[in-house]
C-alpha positions as CSV (number, residue, x, y, z in Angstrom):
1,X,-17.5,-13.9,-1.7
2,X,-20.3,-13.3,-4.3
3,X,-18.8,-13.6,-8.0
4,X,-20.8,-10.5,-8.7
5,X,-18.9,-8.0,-6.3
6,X,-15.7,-9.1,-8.0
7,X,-17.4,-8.3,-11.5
8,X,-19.1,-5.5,-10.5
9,X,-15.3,-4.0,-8.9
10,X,-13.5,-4.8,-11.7
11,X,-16.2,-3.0,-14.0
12,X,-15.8,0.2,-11.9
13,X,-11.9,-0.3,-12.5
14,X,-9.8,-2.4,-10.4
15,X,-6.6,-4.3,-11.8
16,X,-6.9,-7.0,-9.6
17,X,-9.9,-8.8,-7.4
18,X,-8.9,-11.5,-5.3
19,X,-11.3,-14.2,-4.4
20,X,-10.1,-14.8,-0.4
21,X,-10.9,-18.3,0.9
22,X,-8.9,-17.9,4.1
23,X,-9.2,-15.7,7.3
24,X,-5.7,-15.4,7.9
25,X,-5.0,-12.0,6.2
26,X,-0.9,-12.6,6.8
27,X,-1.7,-15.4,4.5
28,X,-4.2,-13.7,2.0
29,X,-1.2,-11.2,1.9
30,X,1.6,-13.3,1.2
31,X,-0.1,-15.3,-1.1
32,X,-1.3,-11.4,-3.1
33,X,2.7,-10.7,-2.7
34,X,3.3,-13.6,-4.6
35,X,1.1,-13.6,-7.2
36,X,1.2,-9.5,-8.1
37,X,3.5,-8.5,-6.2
38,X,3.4,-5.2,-3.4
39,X,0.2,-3.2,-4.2
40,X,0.3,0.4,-4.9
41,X,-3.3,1.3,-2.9
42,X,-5.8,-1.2,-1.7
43,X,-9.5,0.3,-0.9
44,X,-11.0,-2.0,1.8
45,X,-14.4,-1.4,2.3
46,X,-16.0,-4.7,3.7
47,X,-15.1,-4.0,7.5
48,X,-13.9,-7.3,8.1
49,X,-11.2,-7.6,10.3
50,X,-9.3,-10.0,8.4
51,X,-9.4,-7.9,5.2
52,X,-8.2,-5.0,6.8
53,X,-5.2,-6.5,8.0
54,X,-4.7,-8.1,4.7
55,X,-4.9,-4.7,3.2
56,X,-2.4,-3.5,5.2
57,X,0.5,-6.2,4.8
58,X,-0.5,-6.2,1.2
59,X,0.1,-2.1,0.4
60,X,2.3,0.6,0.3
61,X,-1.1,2.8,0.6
62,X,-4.1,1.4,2.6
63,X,-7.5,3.1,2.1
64,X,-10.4,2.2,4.5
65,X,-13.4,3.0,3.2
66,X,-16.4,2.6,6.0
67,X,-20.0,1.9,3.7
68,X,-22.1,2.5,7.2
69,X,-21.8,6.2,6.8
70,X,-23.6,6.4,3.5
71,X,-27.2,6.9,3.5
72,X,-29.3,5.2,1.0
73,X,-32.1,6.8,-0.5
């Protein structure tokens, strides 16, 4: 995970970044539950599988955001 995209998240306004150093995403999420408890929304918009499913045991609202569908000019 590149430092920046955590800076660069919290600077548009996130409360919490997590820097994930597993691909379980049952154990990202219990480790999240843990340490801040049930999240209110998660945005996912990497696409990985693993993140997705993190974002789901992690939230009471899961957004999934899909970054192919946006051109770039």
């Amino acid at each position: 995970m590149d430092e920046g995209r955590l800076a660069k998240a919290k600077e548009l306004g996130a409360d919490y970044t997590v820097k994930v150093e597993s691909r379980d995403g049952k154990e990202v999420a219990e480790k999240i539950k843990n340490d801040f408890g049930l999240a209110d929304k998660t945005i996912e918009c990497t696409g990985v599988e693993s993140s997705i499913c993190t974002g789901i045991y992690v939230s009471k609202t899961f957004l999934f955001f899909v970054p192919s569908l946006l051109s770039r000019k």
